[in-house]
GUDRENMAR-541314 format. One record per residue (C-alpha): residue in one letter; x, y negated, z. Coordinates in Angstrom, 1 decimal. Example, Ala and Ser with C-alpha at 12.3 -4.5 7.8 and 13.67 -1.06 7.14 Angstrom:
2
   type        X        Y        Z
      A     12.3      4.5      7.8
      S     13.7      1.1      7.1
// end
This chain:
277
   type        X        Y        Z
      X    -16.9    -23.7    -19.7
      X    -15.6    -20.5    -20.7
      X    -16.8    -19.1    -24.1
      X    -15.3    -15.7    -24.4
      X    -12.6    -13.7    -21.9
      X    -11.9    -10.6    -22.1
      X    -10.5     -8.8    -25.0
      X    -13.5     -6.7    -26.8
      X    -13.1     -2.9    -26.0
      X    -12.9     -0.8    -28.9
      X    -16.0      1.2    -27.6
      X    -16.2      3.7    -30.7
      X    -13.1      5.2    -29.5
      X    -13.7      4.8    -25.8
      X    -17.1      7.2    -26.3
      X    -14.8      9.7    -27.6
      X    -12.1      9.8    -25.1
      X    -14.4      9.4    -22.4
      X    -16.1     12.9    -23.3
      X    -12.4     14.7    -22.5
      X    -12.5     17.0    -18.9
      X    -10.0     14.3    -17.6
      X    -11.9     11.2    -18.1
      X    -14.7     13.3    -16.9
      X    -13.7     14.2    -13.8
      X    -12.4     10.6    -12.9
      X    -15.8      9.2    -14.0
      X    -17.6     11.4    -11.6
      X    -14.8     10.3     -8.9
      X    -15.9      6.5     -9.8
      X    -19.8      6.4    -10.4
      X    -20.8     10.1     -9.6
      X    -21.8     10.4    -13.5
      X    -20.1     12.6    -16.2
      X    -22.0     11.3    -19.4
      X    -18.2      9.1    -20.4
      X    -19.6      6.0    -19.6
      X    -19.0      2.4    -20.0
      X    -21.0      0.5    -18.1
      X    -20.3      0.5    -14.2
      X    -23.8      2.1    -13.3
      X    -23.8      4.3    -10.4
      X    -25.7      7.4     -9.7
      X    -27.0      5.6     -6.6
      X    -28.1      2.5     -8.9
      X    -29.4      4.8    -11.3
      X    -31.8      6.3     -8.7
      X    -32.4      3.4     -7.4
      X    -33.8      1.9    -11.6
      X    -35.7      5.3    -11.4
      X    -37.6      3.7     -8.4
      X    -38.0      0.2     -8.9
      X    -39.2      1.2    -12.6
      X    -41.9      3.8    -11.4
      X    -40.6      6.2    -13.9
      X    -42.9      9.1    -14.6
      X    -43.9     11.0    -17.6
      X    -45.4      9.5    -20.2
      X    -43.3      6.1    -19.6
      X    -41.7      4.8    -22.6
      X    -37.9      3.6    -22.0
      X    -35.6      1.5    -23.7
      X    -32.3      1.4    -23.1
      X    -29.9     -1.2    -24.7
      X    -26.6     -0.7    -25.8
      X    -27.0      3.1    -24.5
      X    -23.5      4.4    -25.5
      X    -23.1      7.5    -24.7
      X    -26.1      8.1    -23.0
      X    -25.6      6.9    -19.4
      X    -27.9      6.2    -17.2
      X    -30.8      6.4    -19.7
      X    -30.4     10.3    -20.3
      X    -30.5     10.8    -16.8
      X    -33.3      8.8    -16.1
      X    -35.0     11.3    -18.3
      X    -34.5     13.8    -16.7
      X    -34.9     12.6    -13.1
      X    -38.2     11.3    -14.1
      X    -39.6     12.9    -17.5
      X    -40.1     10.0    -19.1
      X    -39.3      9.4    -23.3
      X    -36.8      7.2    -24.0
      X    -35.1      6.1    -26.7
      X    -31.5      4.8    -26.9
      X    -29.7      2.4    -29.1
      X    -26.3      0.8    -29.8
      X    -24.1      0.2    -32.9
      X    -21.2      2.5    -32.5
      X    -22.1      5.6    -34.0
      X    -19.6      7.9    -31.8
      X    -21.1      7.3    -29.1
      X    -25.2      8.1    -30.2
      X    -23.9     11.1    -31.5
      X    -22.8     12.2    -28.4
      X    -25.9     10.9    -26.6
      X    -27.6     13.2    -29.2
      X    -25.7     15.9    -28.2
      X    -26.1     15.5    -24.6
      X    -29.7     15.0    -24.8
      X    -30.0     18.4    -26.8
      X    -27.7     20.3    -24.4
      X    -29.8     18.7    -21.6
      X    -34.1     19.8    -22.8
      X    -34.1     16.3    -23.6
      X    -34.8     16.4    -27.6
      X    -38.6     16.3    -27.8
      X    -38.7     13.1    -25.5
      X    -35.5     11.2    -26.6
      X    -35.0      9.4    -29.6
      X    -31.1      7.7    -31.0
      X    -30.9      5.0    -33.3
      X    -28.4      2.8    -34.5
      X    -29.6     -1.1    -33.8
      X    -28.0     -4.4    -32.8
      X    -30.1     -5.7    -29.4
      X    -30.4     -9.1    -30.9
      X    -32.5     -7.8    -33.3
      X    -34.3     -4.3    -32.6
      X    -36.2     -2.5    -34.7
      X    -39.4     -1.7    -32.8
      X    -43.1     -2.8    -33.2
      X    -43.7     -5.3    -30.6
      X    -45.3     -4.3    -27.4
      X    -43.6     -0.7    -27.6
      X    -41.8      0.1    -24.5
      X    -43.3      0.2    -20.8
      X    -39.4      0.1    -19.2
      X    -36.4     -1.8    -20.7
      X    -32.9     -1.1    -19.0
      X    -29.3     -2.4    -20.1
      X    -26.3     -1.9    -18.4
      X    -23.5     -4.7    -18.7
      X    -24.4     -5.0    -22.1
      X    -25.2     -9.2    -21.8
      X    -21.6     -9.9    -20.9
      X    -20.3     -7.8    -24.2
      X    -22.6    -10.0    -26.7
      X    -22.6    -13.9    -27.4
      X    -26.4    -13.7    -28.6
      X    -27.7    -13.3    -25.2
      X    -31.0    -15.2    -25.7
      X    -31.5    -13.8    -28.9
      X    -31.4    -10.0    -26.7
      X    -33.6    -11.0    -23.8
      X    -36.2    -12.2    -26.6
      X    -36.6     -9.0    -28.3
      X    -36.7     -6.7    -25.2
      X    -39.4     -9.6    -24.3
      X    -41.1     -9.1    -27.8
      X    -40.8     -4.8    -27.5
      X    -42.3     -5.3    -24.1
      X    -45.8     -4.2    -23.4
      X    -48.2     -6.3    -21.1
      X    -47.3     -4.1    -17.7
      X    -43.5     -3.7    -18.7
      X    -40.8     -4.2    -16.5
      X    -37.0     -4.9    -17.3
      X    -33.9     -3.9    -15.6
      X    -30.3     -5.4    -16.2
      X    -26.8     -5.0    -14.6
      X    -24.3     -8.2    -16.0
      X    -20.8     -9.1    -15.1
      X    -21.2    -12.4    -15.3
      X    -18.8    -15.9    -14.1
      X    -19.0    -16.6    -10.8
      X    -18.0    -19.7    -10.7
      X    -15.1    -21.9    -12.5
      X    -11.4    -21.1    -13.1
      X     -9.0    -22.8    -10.5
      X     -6.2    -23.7    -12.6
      X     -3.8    -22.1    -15.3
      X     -3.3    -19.0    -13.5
      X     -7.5    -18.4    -12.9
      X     -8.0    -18.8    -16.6
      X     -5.0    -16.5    -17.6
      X     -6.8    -13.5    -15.1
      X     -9.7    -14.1    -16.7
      X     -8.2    -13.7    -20.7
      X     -7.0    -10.6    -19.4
      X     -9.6     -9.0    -17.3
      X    -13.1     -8.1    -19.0
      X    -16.1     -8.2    -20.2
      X    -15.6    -10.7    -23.0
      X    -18.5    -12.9    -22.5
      X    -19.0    -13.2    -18.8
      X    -19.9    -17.1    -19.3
      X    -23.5    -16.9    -20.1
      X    -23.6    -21.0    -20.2
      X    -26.4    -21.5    -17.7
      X    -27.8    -18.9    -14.7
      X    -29.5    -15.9    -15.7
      X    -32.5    -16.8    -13.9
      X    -32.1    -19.9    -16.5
      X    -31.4    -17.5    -19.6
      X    -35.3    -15.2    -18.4
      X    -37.2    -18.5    -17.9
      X    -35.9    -19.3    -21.5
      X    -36.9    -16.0    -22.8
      X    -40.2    -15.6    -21.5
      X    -39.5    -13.5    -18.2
      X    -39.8    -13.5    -14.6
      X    -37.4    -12.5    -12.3
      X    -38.8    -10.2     -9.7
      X    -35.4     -9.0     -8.1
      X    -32.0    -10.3     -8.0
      X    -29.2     -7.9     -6.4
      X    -25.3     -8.6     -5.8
      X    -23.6     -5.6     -6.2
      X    -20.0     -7.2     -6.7
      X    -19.1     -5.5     -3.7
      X    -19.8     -2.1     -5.5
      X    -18.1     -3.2     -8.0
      X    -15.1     -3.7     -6.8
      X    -15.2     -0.5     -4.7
      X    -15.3      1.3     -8.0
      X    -12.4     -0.5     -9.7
      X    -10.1      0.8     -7.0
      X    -11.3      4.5     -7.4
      X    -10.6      3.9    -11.2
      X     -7.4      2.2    -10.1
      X     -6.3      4.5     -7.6
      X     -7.4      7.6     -9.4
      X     -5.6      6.0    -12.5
      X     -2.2      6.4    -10.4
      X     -2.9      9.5     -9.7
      X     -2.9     11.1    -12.5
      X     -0.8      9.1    -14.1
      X      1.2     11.4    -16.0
      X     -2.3     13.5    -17.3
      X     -3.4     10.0    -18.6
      X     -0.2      8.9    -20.6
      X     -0.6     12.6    -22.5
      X     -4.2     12.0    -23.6
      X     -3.8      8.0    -24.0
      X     -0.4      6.8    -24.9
      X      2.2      4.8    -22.9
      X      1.1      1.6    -24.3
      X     -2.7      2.9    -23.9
      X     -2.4      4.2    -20.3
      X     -0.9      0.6    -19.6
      X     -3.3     -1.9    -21.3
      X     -6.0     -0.2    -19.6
      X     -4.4     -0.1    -16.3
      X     -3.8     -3.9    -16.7
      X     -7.1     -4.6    -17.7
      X     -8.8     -3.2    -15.0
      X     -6.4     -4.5    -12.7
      X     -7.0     -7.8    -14.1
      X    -11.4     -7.2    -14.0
      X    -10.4     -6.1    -10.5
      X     -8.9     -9.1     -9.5
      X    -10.9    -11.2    -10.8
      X    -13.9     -9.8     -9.1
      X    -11.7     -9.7     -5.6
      X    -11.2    -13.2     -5.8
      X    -14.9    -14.4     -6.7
      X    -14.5    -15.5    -10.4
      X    -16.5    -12.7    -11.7
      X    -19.6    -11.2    -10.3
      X    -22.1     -8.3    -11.2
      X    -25.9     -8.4    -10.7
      X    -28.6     -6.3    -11.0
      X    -31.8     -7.9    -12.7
      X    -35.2     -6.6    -12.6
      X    -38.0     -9.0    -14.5
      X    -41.6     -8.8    -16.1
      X    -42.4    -10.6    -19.3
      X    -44.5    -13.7    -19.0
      X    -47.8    -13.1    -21.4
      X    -48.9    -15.9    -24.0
      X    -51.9    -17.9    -22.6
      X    -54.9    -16.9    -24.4
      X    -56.8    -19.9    -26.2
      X    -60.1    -19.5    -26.8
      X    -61.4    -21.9    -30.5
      X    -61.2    -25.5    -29.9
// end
């Protein structure tokens, strides 16, 4: 089995350089966002959470590893929920702070600095609970779904997007894509429908959107030619073409049916109730 892939991203400085009009512009060329995000959410999927979640005002959301603020910002708005975000970089919260405030969203939106494995909410606090491709960045995967499962309250509902391993690599040159290509722990070690049973959830929905996926890694890619020259100005040579090599590689990969990306949606299994013996 495959423990880690991918390289780790350096994410604090990816918030930053996401937030330039460039990276903007392609990001609302790839998902139809323009928040500088990281995960591979799409305004469609986003709508789509909205739905399946029931989002109204007076909801409480969680999102996980909420960067710079995408999808869970505009969830807030599109619905009027509260929500608070977290994540560990503190670049990207501050902008997610920002954005909120430029956005109404400061009386209903919350920013704190917190690892998922070990979150730092009273339990039963949240009604929703939404991460995107935030498993598949962390080795403590179990340890994650355990706390959204202990914030949870009775009626909750979870959503999760993962890139995940699809199956094993064929050979040398498999396991060589995958070093190169991200996230850097796609190999979750069992299914995830395994990994909610474990964690006291269950799955409601399960929904392969590799083939989005892969539709969006060559708008990146494509788009990434295209401006080529823009992109070496704001990145680097060497930048511009670790990137470009690393999405080729995730792209790829993906093509090929090594990696894979879902969309979860779960509800947390309730302790039995025993009455005195």
């Amino acid at each position: 089995m495959v423990a880690c892939a991918g390289a780790a991203c350096n994410f604090a400085r990816d918030y930053e350089i996401a937030q330039e009009p460039l990276m903007r512009e392609i990001e609302r060329c790839v998902r139809g966002s323009d928040y500088g995000a990281t995960s591979w959410t799409t305004r469609e999927q986003a709508e789509q959470a909205a739905a399946r979640f029931g989002l109204v005002r007076g909801l409480r959301l969680l999102e996980l590893g909420a960067g710079s603020g995408w999808p869970a910002l505009f969830l807030a708005m599109l619905s009027g929920c509260d929500v608070a975000l977290t994540d560990l970089p503190l670049s990207g919260l501050r902008i997610a702070r920002e954005r909120a405030a430029r956005d109404g969203l400061d009386s209903r939106c919350s920013v704190l600095a917190a690892d998922g494995a070990t979150l730092p909410f009273a339990d039963h606090s949240f009604d929703c609970i939404h991460h995107a491709d935030v498993l598949c960045c962390m080795d403590r995967k179990r340890e994650m779904l355990r706390e959204c499962w202990r914030v949870a309250r009775a009626a909750a509902r979870m959503e999760f997007s993962v890139i995940s391993l699809a199956r094993e690599p064929d050979g040398d040159g498999e396991r060589r894509l995958l070093q190169r290509s991200g996230p850097p722990y796609p190999d979750a070690g069992a299914d995830y429908t395994i990994l909610l049973e474990e964690t006291h959830w269950t799955m409601h929905e399960r929904i392969d959107v590799t083939a989005e996926f892969v539709r969006c890694m060559e708008v990146l890619l494509e788009e990434s030619h295209a401006r080529r020259s823009m992109l070496v100005e704001l990145l680097g040579e060497e930048d511009y073409a670790e990137r470009l090599e690393r999405r080729s590689s995730t792209h790829a990969a993906a093509a090929c049916g090594l990696l894979r990306r879902e969309i979860f949606f779960a509800y947390p299994i309730q302790p039995i109730e025993r009455g005195p013996s």
